[in-house]
N, C-alpha and C positions, 0 to 999 in steps of 0.2 A: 330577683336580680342578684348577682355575686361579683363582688370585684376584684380586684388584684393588692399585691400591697402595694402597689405603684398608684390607685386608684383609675385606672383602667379599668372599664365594665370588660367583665369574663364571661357571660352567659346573661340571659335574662327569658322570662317565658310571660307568658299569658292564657289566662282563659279566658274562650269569645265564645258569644250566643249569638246569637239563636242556633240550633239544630241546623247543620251544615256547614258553618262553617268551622274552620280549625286554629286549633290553637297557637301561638306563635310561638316561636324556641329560636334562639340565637347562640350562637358558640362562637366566639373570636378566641385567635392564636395570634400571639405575637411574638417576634425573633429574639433574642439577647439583647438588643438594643432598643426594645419598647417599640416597633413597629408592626401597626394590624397588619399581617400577611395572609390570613385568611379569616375567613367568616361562613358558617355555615347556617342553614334558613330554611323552615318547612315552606315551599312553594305549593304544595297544598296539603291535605291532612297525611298521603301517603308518598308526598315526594320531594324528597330534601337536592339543594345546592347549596353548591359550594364555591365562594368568590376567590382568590389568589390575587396578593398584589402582589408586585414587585418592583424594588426599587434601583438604585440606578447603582452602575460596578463602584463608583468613586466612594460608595457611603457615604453621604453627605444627607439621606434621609429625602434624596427628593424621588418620588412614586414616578416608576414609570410603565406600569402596566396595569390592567384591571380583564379578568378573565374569568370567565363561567365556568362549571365543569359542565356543562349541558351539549355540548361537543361545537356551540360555536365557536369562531376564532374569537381574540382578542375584541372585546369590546371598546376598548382603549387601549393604549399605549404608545409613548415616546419613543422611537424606532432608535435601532443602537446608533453613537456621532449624534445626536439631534439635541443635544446641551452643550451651551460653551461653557468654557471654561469656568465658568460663574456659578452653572448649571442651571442657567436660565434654559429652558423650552426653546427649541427654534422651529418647531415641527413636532406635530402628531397626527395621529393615527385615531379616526373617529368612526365608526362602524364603515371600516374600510376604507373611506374617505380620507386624505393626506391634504392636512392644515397646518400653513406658518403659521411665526410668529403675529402675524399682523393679520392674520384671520381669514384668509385666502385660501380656497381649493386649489391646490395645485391643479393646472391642467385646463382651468376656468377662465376664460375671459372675459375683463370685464366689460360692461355696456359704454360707451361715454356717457357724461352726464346729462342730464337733464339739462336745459337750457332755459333760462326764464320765460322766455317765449315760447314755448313748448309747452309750457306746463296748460 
């Protein structure tokens, strides 16, 4: 394991057994301002990823993306307009899926409720 003078982990590895499986290796980069914007990862003994965040235009340090290089889109991310002014969350983006702040699929409606008598 190696760190930073920030102490920030830099890299970290492992050795694993039994025969077959592979060793772990980590490599984190972070911006001028101490934020992990990427991370790279043996996904098996001959095939490495690489994560990407990114954070939101205003720099205020709040994450608004999370991306694979493996050629999916966006696994996450905050769609650009989707923080007020606060930079609270009002909406994101969940494997494709588009959720407010109140935890709602866009698009989704909901059941009414249950009724005591029903149940």
């Amino acid at each position: 394991m190696t760190w930073r003078t920030d102490s920030k982990i830099s890299s970290y590895s492992t050795s694993n057994s039994p025969t077959g499986t592979w060793n772990a290796v980590r490599n984190y980069t972070y911006n001028p301002r101490g934020q992990l914007i990427k991370e790279t990862y043996m996904k098996s003994d001959s095939e490495s990823i690489t994560v990407d965040y990114g954070f939101d235009k205003n720099k205020l340090g709040v994450r608004t993306s999370y991306k694979t290089d493996d050629a999916t889109p966006e696994i996450w991310k905050i769609p650009n307009g989707q923080l007020d002014p606060l930079a609270r969350m009002q909406q994101e983006v969940l494997d494709d899926k588009t959720i407010d702040a109140n935890g709602k699929k866009k698009g989704v409606k909901r059941k009414a409720p249950i009724k005591a008598d029903e149940e």
